[in-house]
MDAnalysis code that builds the backbone (N, CA, C; Angstrom):
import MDAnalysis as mda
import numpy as np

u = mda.Universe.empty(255, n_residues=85, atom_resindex=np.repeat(np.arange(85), 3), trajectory=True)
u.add_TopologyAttr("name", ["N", "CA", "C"] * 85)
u.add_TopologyAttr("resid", np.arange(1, 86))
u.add_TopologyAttr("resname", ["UNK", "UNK", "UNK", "UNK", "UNK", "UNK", "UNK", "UNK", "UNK", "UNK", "UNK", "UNK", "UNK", "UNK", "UNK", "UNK", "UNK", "UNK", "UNK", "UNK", "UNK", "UNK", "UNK", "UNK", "UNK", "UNK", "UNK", "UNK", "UNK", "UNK", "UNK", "UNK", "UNK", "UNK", "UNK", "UNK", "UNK", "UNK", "UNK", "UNK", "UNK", "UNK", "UNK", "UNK", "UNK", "UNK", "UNK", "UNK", "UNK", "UNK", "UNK", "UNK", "UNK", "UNK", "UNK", "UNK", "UNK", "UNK", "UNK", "UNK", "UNK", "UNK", "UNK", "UNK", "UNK", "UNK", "UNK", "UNK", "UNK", "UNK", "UNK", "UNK", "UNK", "UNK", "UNK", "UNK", "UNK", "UNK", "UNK", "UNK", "UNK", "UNK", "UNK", "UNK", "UNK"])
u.atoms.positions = np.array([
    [168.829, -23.005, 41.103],
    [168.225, -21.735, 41.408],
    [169.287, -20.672, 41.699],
    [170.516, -20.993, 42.605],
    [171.655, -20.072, 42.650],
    [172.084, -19.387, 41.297],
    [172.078, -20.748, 40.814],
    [172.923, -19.862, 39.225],
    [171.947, -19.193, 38.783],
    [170.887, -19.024, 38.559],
    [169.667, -17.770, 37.826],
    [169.767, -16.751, 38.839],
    [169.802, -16.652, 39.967],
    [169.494, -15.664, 40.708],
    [171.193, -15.057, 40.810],
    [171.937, -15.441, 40.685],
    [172.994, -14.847, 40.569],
    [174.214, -14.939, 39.670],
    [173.719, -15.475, 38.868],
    [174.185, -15.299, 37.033],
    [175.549, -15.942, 36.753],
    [175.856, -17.232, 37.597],
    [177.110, -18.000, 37.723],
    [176.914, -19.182, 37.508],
    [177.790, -19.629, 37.172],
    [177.700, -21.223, 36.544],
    [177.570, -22.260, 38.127],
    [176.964, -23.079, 38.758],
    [176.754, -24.065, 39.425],
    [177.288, -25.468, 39.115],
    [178.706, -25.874, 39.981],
    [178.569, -27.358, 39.394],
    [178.352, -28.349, 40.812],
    [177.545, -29.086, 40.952],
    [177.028, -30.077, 42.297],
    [177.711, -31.301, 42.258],
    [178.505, -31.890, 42.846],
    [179.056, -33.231, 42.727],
    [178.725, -34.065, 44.321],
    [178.244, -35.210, 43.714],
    [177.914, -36.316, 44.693],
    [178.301, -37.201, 44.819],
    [178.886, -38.220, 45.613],
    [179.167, -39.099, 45.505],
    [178.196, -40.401, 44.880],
    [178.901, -41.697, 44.891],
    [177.894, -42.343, 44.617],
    [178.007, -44.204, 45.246],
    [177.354, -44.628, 45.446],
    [177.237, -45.968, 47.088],
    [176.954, -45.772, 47.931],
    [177.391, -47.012, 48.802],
    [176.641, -46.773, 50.357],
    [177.887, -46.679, 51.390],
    [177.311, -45.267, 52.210],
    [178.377, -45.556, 53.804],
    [177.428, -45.641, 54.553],
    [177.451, -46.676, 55.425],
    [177.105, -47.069, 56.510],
    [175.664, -46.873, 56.364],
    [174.720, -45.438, 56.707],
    [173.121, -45.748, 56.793],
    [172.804, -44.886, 55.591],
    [173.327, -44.382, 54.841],
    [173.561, -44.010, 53.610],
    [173.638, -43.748, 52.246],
    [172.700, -43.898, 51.503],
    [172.884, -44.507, 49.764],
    [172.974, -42.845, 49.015],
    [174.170, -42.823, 48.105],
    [174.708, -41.353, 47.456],
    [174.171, -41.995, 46.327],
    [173.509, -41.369, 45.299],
    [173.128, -41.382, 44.283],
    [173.809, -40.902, 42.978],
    [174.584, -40.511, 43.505],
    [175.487, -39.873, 42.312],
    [174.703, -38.298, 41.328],
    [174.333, -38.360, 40.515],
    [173.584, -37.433, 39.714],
    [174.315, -36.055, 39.968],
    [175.502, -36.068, 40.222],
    [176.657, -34.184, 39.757],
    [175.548, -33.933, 38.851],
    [175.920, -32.119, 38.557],
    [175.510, -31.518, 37.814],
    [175.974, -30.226, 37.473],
    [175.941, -29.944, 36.145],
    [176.165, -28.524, 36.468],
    [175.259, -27.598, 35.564],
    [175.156, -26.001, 36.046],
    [174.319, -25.610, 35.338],
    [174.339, -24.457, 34.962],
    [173.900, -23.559, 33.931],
    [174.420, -22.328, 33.283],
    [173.729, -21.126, 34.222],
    [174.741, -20.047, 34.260],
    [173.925, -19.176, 34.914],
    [172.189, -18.403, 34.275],
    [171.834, -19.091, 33.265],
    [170.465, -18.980, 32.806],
    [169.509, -19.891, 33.610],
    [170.402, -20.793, 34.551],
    [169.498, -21.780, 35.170],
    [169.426, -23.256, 34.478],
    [169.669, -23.217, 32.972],
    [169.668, -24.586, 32.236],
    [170.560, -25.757, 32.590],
    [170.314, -26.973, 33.153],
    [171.260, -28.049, 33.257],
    [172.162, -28.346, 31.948],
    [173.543, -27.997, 31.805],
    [174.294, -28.596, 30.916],
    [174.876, -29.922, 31.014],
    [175.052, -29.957, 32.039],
    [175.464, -31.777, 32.042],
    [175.172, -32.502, 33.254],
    [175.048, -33.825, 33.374],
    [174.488, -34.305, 34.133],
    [175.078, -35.694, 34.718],
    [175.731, -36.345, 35.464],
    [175.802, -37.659, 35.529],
    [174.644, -38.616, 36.086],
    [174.824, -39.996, 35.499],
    [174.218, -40.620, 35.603],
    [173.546, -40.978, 37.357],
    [172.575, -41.703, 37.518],
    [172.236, -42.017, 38.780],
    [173.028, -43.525, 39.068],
    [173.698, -43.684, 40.360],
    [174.716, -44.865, 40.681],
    [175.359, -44.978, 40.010],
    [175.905, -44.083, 38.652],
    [176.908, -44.542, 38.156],
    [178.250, -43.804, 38.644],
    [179.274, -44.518, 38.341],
    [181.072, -43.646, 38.836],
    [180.978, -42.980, 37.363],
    [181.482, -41.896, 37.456],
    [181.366, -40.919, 35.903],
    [182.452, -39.562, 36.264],
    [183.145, -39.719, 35.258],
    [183.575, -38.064, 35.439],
    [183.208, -37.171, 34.625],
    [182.220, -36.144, 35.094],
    [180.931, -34.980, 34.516],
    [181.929, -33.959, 33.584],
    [182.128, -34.186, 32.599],
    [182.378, -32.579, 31.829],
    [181.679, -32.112, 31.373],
    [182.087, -30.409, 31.100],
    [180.868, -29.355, 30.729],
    [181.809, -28.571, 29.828],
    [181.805, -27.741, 28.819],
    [181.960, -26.817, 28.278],
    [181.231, -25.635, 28.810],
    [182.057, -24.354, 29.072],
    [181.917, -23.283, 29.991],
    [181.851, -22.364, 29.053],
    [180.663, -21.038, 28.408],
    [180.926, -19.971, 27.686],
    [181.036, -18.674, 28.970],
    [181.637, -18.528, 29.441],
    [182.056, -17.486, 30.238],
    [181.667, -16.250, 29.908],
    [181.583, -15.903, 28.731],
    [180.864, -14.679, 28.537],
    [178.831, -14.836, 28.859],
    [178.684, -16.042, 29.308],
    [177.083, -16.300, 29.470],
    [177.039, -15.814, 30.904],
    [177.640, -15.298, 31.492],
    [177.350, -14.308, 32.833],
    [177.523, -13.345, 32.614],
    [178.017, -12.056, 31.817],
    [177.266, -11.024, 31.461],
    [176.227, -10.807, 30.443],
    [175.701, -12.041, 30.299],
    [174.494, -11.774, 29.493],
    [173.087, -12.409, 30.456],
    [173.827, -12.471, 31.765],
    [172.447, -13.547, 32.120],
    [171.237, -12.729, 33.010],
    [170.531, -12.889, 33.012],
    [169.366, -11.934, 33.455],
    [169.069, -11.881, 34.613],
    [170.192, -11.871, 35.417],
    [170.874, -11.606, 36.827],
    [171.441, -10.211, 37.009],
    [172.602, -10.305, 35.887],
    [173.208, -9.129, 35.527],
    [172.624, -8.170, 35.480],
    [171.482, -8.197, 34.583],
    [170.255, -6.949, 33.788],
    [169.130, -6.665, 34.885],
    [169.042, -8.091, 36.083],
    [167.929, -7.119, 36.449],
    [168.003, -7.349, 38.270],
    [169.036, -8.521, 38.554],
    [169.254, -8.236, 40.081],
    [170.385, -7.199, 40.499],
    [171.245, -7.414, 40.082],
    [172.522, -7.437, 40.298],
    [173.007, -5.856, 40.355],
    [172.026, -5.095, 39.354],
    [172.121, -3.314, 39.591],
    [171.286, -3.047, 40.145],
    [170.516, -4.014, 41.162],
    [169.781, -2.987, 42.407],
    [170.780, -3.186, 44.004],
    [172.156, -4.489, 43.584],
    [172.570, -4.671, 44.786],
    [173.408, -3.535, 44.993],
    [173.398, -2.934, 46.443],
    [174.237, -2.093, 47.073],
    [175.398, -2.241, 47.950],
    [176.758, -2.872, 47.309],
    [177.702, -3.356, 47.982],
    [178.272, -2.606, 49.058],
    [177.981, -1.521, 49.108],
    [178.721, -0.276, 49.810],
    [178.005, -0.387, 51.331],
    [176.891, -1.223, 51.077],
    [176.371, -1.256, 52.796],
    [176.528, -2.753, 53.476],
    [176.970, -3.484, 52.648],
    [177.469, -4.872, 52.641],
    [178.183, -5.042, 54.173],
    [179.334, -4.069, 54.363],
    [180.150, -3.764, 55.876],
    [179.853, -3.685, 56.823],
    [179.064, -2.973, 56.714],
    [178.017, -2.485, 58.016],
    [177.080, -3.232, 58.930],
    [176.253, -3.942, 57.084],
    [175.674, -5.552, 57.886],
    [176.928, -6.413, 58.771],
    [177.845, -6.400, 58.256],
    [178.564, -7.572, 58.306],
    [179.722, -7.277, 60.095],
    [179.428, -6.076, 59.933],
    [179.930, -5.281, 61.105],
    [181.410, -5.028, 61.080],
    [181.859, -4.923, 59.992],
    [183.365, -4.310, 59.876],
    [183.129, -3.548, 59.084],
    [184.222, -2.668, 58.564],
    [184.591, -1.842, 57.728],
    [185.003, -1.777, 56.528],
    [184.786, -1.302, 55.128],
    [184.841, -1.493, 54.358],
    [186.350, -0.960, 53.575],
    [187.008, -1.739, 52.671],
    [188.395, -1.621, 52.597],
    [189.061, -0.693, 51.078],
])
């Protein structure tokens, strides 16, 4: 959901076994800023997840076009209670 709402690629990595009261499932992921899962690892398995990245798919993602020019960074400071640089 991060990556659609803010038009960036997401990658999640988990471990995978047991510590102590514990069971990691493994299942990394990562996902396009359209929201689509590009790759995925397996469940309990040890895996190392690659993805191919089109980097130009965040200025096309519909974050860009329809959140992202109503945000107002310029008051960002103020919330945050410092000053802006």
């Amino acid at each position: 959901m991060a990556a659609f709402q803010n038009g960036y690629f997401v990658g999640l990595c988990n471990r995978v076994g047991r510590e102590e009261e514990l069971d990691f499932a493994g299942e990394s992921f990562v996902c396009g800023p359209d929201g689509v899962m590009l790759a995925r690892a397996g469940t309990g398995t040890e895996e190392v997840l690659v993805a191919d990245l089109d980097l130009t798919a965040c200025d096309r993602s519909f974050a860009r076009r329809l959140f992202l020019r109503h945000r107002r960074p310029e008051l960002y400071a103020g919330w945050l209670g410092s000053t802006p640089t």
